[in-house]
TORZAMI-518046 format. One record per residue (C-alpha): x, y, z. Coordinates in Angstrom, 2 decimals. Each point is the difference from the previous one (the first is absolute). Example, Ala and Ser with C-alpha at 12.3 -4.5 7.8 and 13.67 -1.06 7.14 Angstrom:
BEGIN
+---------+---------+---------+
|    east |   north |      up |
+---------+---------+---------+
|   12.30 |   -4.50 |    7.80 |
|    1.37 |    3.44 |   -0.66 |
+---------+---------+---------+
# end
This chain:
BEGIN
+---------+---------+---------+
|    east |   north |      up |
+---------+---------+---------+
|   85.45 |   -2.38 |   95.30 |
|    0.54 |    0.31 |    3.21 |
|   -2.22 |    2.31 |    2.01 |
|    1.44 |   -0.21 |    3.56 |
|    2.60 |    2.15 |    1.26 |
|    2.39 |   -2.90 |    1.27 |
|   -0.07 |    0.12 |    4.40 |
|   -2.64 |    2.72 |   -0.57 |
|   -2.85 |   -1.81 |   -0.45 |
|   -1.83 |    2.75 |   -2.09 |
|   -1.04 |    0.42 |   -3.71 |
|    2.71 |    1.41 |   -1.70 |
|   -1.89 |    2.36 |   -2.32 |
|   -3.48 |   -0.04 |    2.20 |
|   -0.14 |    4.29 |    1.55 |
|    0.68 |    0.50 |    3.28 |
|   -3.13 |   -0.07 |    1.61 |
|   -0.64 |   -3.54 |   -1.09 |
|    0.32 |   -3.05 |    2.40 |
|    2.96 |   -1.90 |    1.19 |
|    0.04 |   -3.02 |   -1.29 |
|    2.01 |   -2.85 |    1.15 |
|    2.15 |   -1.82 |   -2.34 |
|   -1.49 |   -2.59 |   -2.78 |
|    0.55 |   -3.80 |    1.93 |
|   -2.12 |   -3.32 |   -0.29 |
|   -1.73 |   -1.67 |    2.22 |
|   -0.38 |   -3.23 |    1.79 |
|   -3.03 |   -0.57 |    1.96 |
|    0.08 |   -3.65 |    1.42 |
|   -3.66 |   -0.98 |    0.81 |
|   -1.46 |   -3.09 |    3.23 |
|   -3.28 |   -0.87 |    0.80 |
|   -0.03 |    1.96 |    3.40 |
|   -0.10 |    0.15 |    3.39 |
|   -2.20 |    1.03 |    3.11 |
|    2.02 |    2.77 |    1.90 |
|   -0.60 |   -1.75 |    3.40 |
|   -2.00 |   -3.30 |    1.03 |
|   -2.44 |    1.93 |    2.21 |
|   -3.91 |   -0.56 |   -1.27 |
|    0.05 |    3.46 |   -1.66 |
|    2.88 |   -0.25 |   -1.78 |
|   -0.81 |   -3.26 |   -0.77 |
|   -3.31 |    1.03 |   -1.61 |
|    0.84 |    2.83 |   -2.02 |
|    2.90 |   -2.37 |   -1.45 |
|   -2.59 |   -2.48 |   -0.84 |
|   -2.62 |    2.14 |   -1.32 |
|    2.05 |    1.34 |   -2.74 |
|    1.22 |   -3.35 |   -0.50 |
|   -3.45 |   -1.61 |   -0.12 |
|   -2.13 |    2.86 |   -1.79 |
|    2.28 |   -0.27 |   -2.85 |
|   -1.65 |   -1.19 |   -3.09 |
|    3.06 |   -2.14 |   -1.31 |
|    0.06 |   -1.71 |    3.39 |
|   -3.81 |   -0.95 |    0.48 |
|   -1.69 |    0.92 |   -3.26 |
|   -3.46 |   -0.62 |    1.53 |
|   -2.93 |    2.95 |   -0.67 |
|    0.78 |    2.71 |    2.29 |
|   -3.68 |    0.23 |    1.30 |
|    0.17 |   -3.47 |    1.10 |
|    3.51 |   -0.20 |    1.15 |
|    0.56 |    3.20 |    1.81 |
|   -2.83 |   -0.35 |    2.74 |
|    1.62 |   -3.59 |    0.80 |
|    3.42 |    1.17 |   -0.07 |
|   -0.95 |    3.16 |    2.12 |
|   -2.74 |   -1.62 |    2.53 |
|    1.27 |   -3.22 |    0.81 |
|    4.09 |   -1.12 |   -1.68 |
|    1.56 |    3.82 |    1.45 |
|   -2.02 |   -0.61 |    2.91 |
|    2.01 |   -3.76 |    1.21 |
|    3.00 |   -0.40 |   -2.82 |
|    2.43 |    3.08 |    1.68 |
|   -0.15 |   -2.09 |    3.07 |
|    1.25 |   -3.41 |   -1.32 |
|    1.82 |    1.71 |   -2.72 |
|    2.03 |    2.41 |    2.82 |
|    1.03 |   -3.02 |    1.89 |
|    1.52 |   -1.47 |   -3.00 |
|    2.09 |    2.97 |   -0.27 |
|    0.71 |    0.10 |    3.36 |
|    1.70 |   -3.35 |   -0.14 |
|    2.42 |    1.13 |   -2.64 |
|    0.22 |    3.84 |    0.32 |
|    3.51 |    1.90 |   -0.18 |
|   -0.28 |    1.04 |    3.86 |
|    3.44 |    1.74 |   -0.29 |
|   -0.86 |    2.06 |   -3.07 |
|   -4.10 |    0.28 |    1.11 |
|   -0.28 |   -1.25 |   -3.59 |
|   -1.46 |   -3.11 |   -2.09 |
|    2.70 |   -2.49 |   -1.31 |
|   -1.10 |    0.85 |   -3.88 |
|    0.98 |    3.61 |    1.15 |
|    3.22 |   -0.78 |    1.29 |
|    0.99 |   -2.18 |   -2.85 |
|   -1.14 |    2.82 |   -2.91 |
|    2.17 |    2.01 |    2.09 |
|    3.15 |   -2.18 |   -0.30 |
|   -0.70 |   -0.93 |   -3.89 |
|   -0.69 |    3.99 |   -0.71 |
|    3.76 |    0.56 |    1.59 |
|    1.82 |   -2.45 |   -1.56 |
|   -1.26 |    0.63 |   -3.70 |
|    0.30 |    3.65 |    0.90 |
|    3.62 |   -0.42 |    1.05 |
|    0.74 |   -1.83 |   -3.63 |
|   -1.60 |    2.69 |   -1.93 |
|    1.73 |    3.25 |    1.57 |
|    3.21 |   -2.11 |   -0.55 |
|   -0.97 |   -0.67 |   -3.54 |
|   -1.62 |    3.74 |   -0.60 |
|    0.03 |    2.04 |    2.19 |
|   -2.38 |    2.35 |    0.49 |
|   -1.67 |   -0.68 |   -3.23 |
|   -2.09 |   -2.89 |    1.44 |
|   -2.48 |    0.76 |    3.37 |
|   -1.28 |   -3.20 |    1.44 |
|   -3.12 |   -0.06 |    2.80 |
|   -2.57 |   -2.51 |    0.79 |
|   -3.93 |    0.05 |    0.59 |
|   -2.67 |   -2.08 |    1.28 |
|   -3.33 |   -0.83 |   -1.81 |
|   -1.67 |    0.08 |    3.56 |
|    0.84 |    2.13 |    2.81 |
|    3.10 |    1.93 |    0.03 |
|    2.07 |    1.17 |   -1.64 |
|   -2.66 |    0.52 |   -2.41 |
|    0.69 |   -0.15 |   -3.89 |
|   -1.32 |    3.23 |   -0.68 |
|    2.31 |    1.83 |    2.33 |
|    3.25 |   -1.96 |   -0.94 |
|   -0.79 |    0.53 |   -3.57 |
|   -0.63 |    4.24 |    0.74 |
|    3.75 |   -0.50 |    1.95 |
|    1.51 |   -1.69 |   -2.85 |
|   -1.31 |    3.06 |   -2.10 |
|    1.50 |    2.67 |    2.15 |
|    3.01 |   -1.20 |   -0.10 |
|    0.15 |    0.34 |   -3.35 |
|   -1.21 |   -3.11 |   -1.34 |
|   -1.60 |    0.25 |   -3.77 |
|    0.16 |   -3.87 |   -0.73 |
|   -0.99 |   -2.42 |    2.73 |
|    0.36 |   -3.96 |   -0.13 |
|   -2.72 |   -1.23 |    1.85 |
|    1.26 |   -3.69 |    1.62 |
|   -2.84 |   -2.17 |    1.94 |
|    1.83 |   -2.48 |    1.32 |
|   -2.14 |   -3.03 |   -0.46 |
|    1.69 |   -3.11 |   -2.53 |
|   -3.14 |   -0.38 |   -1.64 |
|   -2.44 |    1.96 |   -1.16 |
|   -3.78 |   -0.01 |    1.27 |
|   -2.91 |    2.48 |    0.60 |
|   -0.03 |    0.61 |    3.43 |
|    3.45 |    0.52 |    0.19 |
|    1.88 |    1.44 |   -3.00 |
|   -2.87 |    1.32 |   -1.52 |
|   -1.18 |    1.80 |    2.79 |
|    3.58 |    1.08 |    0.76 |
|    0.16 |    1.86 |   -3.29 |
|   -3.59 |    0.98 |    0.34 |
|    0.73 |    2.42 |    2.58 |
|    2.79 |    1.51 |   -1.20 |
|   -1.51 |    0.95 |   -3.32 |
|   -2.86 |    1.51 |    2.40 |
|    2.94 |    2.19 |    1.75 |
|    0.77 |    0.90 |   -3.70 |
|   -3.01 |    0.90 |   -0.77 |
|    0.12 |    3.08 |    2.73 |
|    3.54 |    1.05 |   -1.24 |
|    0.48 |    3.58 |   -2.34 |
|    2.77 |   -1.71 |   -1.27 |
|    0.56 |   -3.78 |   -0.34 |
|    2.94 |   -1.33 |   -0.06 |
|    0.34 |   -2.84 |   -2.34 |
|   -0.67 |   -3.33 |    0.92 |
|    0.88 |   -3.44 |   -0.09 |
|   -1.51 |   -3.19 |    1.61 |
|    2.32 |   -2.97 |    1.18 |
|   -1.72 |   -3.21 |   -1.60 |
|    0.23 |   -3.44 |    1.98 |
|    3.58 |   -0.94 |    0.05 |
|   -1.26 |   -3.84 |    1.27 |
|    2.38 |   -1.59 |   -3.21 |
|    3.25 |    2.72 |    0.46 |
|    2.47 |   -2.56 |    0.14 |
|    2.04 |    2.27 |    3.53 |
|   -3.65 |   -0.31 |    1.45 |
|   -0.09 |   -3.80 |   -0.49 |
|    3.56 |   -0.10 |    1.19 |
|   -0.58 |    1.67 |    3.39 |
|   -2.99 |   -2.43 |    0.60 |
|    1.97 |   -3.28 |   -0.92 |
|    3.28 |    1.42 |    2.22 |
|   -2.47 |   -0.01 |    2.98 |
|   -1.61 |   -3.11 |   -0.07 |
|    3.52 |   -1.60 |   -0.60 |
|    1.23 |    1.96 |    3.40 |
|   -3.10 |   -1.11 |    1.71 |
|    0.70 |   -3.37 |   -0.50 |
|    3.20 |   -0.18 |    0.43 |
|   -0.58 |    1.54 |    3.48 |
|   -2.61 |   -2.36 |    0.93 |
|    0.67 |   -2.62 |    2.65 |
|   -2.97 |   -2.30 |   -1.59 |
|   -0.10 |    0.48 |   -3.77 |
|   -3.56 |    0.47 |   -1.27 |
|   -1.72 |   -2.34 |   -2.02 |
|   -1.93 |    2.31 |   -2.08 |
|   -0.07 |    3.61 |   -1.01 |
|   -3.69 |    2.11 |    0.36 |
|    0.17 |    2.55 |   -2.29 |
|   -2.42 |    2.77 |    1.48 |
|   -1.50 |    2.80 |   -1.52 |
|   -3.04 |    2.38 |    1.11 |
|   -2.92 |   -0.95 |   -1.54 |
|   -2.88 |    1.64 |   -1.72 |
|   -3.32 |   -1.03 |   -1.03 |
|   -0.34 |   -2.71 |   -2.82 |
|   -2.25 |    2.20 |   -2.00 |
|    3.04 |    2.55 |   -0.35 |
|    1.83 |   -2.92 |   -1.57 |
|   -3.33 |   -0.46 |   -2.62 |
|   -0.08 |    3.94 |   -0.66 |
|    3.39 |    0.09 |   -1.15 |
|    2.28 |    0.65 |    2.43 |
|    3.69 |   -1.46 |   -0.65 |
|    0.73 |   -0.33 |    4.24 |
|   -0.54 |   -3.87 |    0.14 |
|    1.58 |   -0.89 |   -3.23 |
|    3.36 |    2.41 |    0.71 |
|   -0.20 |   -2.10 |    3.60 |
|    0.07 |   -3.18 |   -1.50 |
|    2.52 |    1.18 |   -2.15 |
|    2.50 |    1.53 |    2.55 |
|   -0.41 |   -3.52 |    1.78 |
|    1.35 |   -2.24 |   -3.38 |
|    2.50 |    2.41 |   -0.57 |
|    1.77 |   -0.12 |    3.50 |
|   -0.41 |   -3.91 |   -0.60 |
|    1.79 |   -0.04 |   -2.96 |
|    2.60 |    2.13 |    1.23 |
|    0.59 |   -1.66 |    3.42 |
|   -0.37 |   -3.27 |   -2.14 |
|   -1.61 |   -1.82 |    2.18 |
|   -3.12 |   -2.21 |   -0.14 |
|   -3.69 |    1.64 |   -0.96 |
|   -0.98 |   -2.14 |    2.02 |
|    1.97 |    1.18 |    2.91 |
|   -2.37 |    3.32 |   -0.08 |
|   -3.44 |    1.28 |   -0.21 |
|   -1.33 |    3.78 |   -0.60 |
|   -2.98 |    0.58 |    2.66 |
|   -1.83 |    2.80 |    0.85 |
|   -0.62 |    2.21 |    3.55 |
|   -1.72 |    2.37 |    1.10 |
|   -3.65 |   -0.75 |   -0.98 |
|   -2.57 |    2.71 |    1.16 |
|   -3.86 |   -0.41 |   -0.43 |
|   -2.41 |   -2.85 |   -1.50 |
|    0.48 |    0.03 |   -3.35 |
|    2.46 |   -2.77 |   -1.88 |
|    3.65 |    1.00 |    0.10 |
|    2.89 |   -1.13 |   -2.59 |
|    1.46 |   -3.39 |    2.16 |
|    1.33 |   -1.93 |    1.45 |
|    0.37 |    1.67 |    3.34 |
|    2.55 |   -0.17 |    1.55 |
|   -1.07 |   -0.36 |    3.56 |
|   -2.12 |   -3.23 |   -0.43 |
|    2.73 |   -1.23 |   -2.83 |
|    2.93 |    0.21 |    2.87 |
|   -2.73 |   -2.07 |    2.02 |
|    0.07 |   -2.44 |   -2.64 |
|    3.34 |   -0.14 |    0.02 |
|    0.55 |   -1.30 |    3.56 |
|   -2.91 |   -2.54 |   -0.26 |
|    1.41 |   -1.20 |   -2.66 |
|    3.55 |   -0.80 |    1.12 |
|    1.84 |    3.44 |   -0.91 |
|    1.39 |    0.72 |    3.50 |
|    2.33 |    2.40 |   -0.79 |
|   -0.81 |    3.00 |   -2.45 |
|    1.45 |    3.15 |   -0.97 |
|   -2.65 |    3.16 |   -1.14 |
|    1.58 |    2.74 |   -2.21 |
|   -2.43 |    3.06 |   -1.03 |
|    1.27 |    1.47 |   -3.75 |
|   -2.80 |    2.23 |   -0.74 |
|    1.38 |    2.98 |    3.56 |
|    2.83 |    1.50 |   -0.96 |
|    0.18 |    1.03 |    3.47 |
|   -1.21 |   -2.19 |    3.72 |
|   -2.93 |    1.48 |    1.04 |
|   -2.93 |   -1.14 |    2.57 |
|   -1.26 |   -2.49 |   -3.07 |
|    3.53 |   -2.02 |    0.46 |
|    1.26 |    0.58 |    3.76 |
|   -3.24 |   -0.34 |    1.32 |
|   -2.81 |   -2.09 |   -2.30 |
|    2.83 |   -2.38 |   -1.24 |
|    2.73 |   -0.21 |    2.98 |
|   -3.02 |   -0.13 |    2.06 |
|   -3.00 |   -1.27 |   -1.09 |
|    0.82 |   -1.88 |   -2.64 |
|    2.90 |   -1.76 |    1.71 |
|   -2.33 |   -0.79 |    3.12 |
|   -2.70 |   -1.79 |   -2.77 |
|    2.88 |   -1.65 |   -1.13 |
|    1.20 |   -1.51 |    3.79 |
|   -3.49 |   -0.72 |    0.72 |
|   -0.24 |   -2.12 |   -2.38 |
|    2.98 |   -1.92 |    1.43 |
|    3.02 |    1.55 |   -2.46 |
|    3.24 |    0.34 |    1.93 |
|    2.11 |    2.74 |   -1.37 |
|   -1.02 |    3.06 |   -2.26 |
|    2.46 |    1.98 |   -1.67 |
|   -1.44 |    3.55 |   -0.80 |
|    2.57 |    1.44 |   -2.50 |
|   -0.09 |    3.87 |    0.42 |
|   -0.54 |    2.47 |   -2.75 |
|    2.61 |    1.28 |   -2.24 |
|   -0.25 |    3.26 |    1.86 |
|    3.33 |    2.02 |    0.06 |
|    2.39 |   -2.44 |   -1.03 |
|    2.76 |    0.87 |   -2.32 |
|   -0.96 |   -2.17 |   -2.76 |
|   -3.68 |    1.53 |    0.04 |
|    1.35 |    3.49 |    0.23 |
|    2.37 |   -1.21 |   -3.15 |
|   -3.71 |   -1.17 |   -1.71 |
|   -1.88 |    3.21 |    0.72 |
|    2.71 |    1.78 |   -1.15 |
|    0.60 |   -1.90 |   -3.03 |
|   -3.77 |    0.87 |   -0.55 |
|    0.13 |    3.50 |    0.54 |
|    3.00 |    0.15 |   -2.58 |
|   -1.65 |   -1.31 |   -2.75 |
|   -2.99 |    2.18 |   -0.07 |
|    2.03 |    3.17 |    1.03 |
|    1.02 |   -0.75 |   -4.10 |
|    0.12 |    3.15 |   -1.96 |
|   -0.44 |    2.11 |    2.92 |
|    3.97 |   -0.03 |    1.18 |
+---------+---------+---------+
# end
């Protein structure tokens, strides 16, 4: 039955002092890790100390991480972290590149969907860290009239500190809601055939627009500690995984790539091998010319533009390699809009 009054947006037999209410719709809330809101120190350190304190992130005892993380990391890391922004921050749009490029892959799915439905499906987009916060996008979502919400985080495979966490926080937001909406998580789409697709196309483009063509592929993903790998975690086997099956649908040589890892943060033993002293490797060994793609970001952020076009690449020419090939992110290509979408389709199932 049918309790709106169509264009009215109220309940058809509620009395007339009850609320408006907008018309039924579902939602799509498309989730990132985050972003500082400017590279200045205290931007930089509230960014990082949400990032940091959370549990799925560093999973250390709270009494003995928070006084180091307070006292002396917030203290130096906004600095060094804020000049990495710096060198690839949006200065047109005062915004980081992962914002810009949410931005672009929120539009073009949205586009697609009010072609497809209308007004039936509202699309938005939050950030784990900083802004827009999930909480508030899921509360706007709700307004609007939203009583089922598809909740995407856009990360290929799945692992604690990222998808986990993702979804952690918006079943916190739920928590304070009168009414929730239903809900649905996005799973790791890593094997979706469109996914693999995109990922293949741009490698192929890459090096077909090379001048020097690369004599091996590093497969990069973010890294986590090994002992996440030992409690469980599927991250480093889904990695692996994404790596054979772009192999086997490029058809090219295994031995043409490797999966490493980035990103390592702290003491302890992290899953391997890394990729900055494995691209050093490389060179010494006679691989003068390598390309670097980076499955697990859906999006270029400071861990690609900066640690990899930067940091990585200058390990790489100091160790005498010639010509690296950083291969961007799928980003806001057509082919990944086509694969998100194709996602989104398939669990919107029953719902339109």
């Amino acid at each position: 039955m049918n309790l709106y009054k169509p264009g009215e947006g109220r309940l058809k037999y509620a009395s007339k002092d009850h609320p408006a209410l907008p018309s039924a719709k579902i939602g799509i809330l498309i989730a990132n890790l985050g972003t500082p809101d400017n590279t200045d120190y205290w931007s930089m350190r509230r960014y990082l100390n949400e990032f940091l304190s959370d549990k799925r992130v560093i999973d250390y005892p709270k009494w003995l991480w928070q006084p180091l993380l307070q006292i002396v990391i917030l203290s130096k890391r906004p600095f060094s972290s804020g000049e990495a922004y710096k060198s690839i921050w949006n200065n047109k749009d005062n915004e980081s590149p992962l914002l810009t490029t949410t931005k672009l892959q929120l539009k073009k799915i949205s586009e697609f969907f009010y072609k497809k439905y209308g007004n039936k499906v509202v699309l938005d987009f939050c950030m784990r860290y900083g802004n827009p916060s999930t909480e508030k996008a899921i509360k706007n979502l709700q307004s609007q009239g939203c009583e089922k919400i598809i909740f995407f985080p856009l990360y290929p495979q799945y692992a604690g500190p990222t998808t986990a966490t993702a979804n952690d926080q918006a079943f916190r937001s739920l928590m304070k809601l009168k009414w929730q909406p239903a809900f649905r998580t996005v799973p790791a789409y890593f094997e979706n055939e469109t996914y693999l697709l995109s990922l293949s196309n741009s490698i192929k483009e890459a090096y077909k627009k090379a001048k020097t063509k690369p004599d091996h592929l590093v497969v990069s993903y973010h890294g986590v500690p090994e002992r996440y790998l030992m409690a469980g975690d599927p991250y480093h086997c889904q990695c692996q995984k994404t790596t054979r099956l772009l192999a086997e649908r490029l058809k090219w040589d295994k031995a043409h790539f490797t999966t490493t890892f980035q990103s390592k943060f702290g003491p302890e033993k992290w899953v391997g091998p890394s990729t900055v002293d494995y691209v050093a490797d490389l060179a010494k060994n006679g691989k003068k010319n390598i390309a670097i793609i980076a499955p697990a970001f859906s999006s270029d952020c400071v861990e690609t533009l900066e640690e990899i076009n930067e940091e990585i690449a200058e390990s790489f020419s100091e160790a005498g390699g010639e010509t690296f090939l950083y291969i961007p992110c799928l980003n806001d290509r057509d082919d990944h809009i086509k694969a998100l979408i194709n996602i989104l389709e398939n669990e919107l199932s029953g719902w339109l």
